[in-house]
N, C-alpha and C positions, 0 to 999 in steps of 0.2 A: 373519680378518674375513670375515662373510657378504658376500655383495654385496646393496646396499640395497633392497627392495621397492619397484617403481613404482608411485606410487601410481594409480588406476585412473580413465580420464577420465571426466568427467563434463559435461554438456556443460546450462547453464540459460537457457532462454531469455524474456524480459521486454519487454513495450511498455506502456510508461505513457502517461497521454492528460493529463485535467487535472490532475489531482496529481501528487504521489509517492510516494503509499502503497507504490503496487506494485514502483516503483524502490526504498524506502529498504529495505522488505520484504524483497524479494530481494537486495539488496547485501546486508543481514545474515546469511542465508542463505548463499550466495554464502561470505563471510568465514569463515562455520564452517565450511563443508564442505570449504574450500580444506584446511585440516587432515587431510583423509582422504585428499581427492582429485583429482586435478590437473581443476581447473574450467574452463572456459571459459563468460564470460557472455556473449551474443548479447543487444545492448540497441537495442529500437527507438524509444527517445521519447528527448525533448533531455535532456542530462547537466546536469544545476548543476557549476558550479565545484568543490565539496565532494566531489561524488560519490567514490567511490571503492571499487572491489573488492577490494582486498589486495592479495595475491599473483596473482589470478587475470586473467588478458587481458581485455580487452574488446571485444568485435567490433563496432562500430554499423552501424546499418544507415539508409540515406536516409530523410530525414525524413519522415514525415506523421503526419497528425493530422486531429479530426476538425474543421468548422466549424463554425458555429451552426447549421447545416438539421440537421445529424447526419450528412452525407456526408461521407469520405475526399478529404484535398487533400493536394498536395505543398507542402511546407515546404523540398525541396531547390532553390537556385535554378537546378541545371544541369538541371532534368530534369523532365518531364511527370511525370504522376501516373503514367498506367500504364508509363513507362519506371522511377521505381523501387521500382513494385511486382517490376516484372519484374525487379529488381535485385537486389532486397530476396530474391527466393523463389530467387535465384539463390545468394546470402552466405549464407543459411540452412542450403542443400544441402550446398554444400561447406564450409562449416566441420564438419557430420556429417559429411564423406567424408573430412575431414582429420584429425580427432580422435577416429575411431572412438569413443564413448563410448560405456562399459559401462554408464551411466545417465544420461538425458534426464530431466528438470523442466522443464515447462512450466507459467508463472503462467497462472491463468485459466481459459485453453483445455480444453477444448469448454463450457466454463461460460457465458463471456463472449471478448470480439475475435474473434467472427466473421467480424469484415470482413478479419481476417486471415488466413483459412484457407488462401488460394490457397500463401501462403508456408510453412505449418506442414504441412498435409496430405504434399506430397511427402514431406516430414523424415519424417515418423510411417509413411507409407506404404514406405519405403525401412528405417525403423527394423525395421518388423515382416516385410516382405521378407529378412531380414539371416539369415546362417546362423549370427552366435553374436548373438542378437537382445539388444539394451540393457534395463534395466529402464527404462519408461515412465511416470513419474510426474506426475498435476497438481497444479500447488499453488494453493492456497486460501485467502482472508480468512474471518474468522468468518463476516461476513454478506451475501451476494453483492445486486446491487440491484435491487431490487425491479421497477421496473418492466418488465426483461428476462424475467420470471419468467411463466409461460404453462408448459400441458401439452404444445404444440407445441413452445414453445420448450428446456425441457426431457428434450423425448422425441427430440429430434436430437441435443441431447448427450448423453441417456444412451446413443444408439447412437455415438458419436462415442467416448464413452469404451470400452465395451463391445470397441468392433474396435483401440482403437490401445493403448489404456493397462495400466497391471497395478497402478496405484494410485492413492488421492487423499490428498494430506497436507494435511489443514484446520489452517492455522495459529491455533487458540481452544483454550480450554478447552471441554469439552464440558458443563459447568454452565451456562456461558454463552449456549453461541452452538451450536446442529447442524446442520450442512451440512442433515439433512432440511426445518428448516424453513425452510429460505431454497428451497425448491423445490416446486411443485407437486402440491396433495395426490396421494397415490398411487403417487406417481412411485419408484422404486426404483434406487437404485446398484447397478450388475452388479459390479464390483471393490470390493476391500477398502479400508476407509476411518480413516486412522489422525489421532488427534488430536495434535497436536504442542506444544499448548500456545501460548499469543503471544509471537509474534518481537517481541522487545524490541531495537533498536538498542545499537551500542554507546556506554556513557556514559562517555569516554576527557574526561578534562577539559583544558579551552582556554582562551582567551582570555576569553571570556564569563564568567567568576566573576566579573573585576576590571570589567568595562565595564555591569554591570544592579546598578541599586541595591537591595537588600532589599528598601527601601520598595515599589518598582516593582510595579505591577499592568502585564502583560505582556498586550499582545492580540495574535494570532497568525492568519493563515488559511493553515497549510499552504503548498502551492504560489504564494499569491497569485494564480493565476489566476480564481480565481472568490469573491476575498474582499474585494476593494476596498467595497463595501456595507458592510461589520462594519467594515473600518480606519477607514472615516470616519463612520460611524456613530458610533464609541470616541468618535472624537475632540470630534464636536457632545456627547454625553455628559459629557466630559470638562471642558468650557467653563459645562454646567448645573448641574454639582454646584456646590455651597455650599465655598469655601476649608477650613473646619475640617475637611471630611468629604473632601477632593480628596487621592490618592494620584497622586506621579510615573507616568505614564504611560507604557509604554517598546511601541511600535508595532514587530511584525520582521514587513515586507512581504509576502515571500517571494522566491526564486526569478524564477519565471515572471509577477510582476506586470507588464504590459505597461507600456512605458516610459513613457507619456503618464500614465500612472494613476499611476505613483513618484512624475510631477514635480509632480500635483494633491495627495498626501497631503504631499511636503515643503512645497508651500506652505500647505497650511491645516496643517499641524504647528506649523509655524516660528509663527501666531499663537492656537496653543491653548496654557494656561499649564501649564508642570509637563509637559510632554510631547516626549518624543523619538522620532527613526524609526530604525528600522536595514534593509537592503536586505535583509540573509538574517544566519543563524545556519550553523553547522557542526554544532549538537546542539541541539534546540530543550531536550530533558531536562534536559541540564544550565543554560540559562538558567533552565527555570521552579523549577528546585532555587534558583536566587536569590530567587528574587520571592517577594513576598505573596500575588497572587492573579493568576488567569489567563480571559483571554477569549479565547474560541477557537470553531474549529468542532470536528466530531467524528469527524475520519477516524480510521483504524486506529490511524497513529504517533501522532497527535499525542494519541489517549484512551489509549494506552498512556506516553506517556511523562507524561498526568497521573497514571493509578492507581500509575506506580513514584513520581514526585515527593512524591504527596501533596501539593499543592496547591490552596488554596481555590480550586474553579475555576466558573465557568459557559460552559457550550456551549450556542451556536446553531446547530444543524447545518445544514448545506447539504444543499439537493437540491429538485429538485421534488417538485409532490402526489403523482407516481407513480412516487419514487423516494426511499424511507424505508430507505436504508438507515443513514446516520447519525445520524435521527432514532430509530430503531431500537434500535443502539446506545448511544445517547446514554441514552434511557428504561431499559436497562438498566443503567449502570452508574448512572444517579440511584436505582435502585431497591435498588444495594447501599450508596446510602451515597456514593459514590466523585463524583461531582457534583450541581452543579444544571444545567438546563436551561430556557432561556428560547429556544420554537418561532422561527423564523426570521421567521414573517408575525404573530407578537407585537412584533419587535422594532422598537423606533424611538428616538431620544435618551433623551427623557423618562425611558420605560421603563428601557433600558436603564443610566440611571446613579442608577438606583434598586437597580439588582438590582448594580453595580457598588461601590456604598457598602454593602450588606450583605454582602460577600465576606468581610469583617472578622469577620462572627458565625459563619462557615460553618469545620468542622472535619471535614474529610472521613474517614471511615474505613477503614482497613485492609482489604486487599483479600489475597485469595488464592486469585487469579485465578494461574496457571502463566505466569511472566514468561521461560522459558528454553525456550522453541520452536526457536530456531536449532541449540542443541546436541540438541534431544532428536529435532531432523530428521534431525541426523548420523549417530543411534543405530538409527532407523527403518531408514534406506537402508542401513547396515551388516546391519543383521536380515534386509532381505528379502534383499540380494543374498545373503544365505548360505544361503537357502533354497532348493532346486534346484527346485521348484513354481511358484515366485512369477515368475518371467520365462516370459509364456505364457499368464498369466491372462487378458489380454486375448482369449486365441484361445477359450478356453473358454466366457469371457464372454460372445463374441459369439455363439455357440453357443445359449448359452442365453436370449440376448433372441430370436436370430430363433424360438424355438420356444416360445418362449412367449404 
């Protein structure tokens, strides 16, 4: 018998803020690649209970997150802001210096979390100092947001990626969604840019078959952090429809809904008729595989795990005027068929359990949109590291921004 191939580390690292898009994303991610590769995830935003990476470790790092003004606070209670920053770009270094990884994935970055570079830079700067240098990789949503988007702001990332990276993996189909156009006209990627198709969670089934009634029209906001507006909006909704037209109503919080805001939807739940709450799910997919129809916003996971469901659904995306990014996506998948969309500063009871009593006529259609991005990441990162060119691109790269 041979002795067994180690598998090669890989080392991925993730800070999520308001949602989970970019947590459940890369845990999917994460999950597949544990298959190839001995992973280690480096996670800097709070975990849900569900969370979970497989086989792969999980590093976290001190809390922070951003406030209402849009500045950096600490969420840790032992520690100042700039002590665990300092801590933070401290865990970062050395988990690179302990797991030597033959390839770095970084969500985001130079895209978006800038506020986090103090922490990433060493990493990357130490990456490409390295005499058997890692492959450098960023990972990507279809449609990055909008308001970050500037020639400034995009002309420091493209030099940001140019000197550190040697690729970008857009998690979309390229029908749908191209990195180019979420970015400032003109602007050009110096490295190679691979589509990977949408990372689709995994749909392992739970408890939630037997606990969501068919009947149930399911309203959802993600994380719960920025969806209390839509839950009780459902719910005044919910109260106006006419009995013959009123579908059980099944409300899943989220996560991160702050705890004062749970204890106002169970009380105006508990006297809306035909209506339940639930704090969180483990697969939101497979709840809305139950349901009749669905109310929701329109992040990543949760418009992907409508186009696999197939579910009568309506999104109200979130974001402000000068951040369309879910409005964005939202217009495009109405436009294949795959939802309706009802604008966020449209929405009010009235409205809304109008367009909620017409979910009944709405038959969404089949999509074939690339729902296996996790595995097809797998195959990418296999491809390049076999390529002796490909680690280095970044020196090239940079080369050829500064002379251009």
């Amino acid at each position: 018998m041979g002795i067994p191939r180690r598998r090669p580390p890989l080392l991925f690292y993730c800070h999520h803020s308001i949602g989970m898009g970019h947590l459940v994303r890369s845990v999917a991610l994460v999950r597949a690649l544990s298959a190839r590769f001995d992973v280690t995830f480096v996670s800097g935003g709070a975990l849900p209970p569900f969370a979970s990476a497989g086989r792969a470790p999980i590093v976290p790092l001190p809390a922070v997150a951003l406030d209402e003004t849009g500045s950096l606070v600490s969420h840790d209670g032992r520690r100042r802001l700039d002590r665990a920053l300092t801590l933070r770009r401290q865990i970062v270094l050395d988990t690179y210096r302990s797991t030597q990884p033959r390839v770095v994935i970084v969500d985001l970055f130079p895209f978006g979390r800038r506020l986090f570079a103090s922490e990433l830079l060493p990493m990357l700067q130490e990456a490409r100092a390295d005499a058997v240098r890692p492959l450098v990789c960023c990972s990507l949503r279809d449609i990055l947001i909008g308001h970050a988007r500037s020639p400034d702001h995009d002309a420091r990332a493209v030099r940001l990626l140019a000197w550190y990276f040697d690729a970008v993996l857009v998690h979309s189909d390229p029908t749908f969604a191209t990195l180019e156009e979420s970015l400032a006209p003109g602007v050009r990627v110096p490295v190679p840019v691979h589509y990977t198709g949408f990372v689709h969670r995994d749909a392992a089934p739970n408890l939630a078959r037997r606990r969501t009634p068919k009947s149930s029209t399911l309203v959802s906001a993600g994380s719960g952090l920025a969806g209390e507006h839509l839950l009780h909006t459902a719910l005044e909704a919910q109260a106006l429809m006419p009995p013959a037209a009123r579908r059980r109503l099944t409300l899943v919080a989220g996560p991160f809904l702050p705890d004062d805001a749970w204890r106002r939807l169970r009380r105006r739940a508990a006297d809306t008729p035909s209506a339940t709450i639930r704090r969180m799910v483990p697969d939101l997919g497979e709840v809305l595989r139950q349901a009749s129809g669905s109310v929701s916003q329109c992040g990543y996971n949760t418009a992907m795990d409508l186009v696999e469901s197939r579910v009568p659904a309506l999104v109200v995306p979130f974001g402000a005027a000068d951040d369309t990014e879910q409005l964005n996506r939202a217009r495009r998948l109405e436009a294949l068929g795959a939802v309706r969309v009802l604008p966020a500063a449209e929405m009010d009871a009235p409205r809304l359990a109008v367009e909620m009593a017409s979910l009944s006529s709405f038959t969404p259609k089949a999509s074939s949109l690339s729902l296996r991005g996790a595995e097809r990441t797998v195959h990418i990162i296999d491809t390049l590291l076999d390529k002796p060119d490909t680690v280095g691109a970044a020196a090239a790269a940079s080369r050829m921004v500064r002379t251009a």
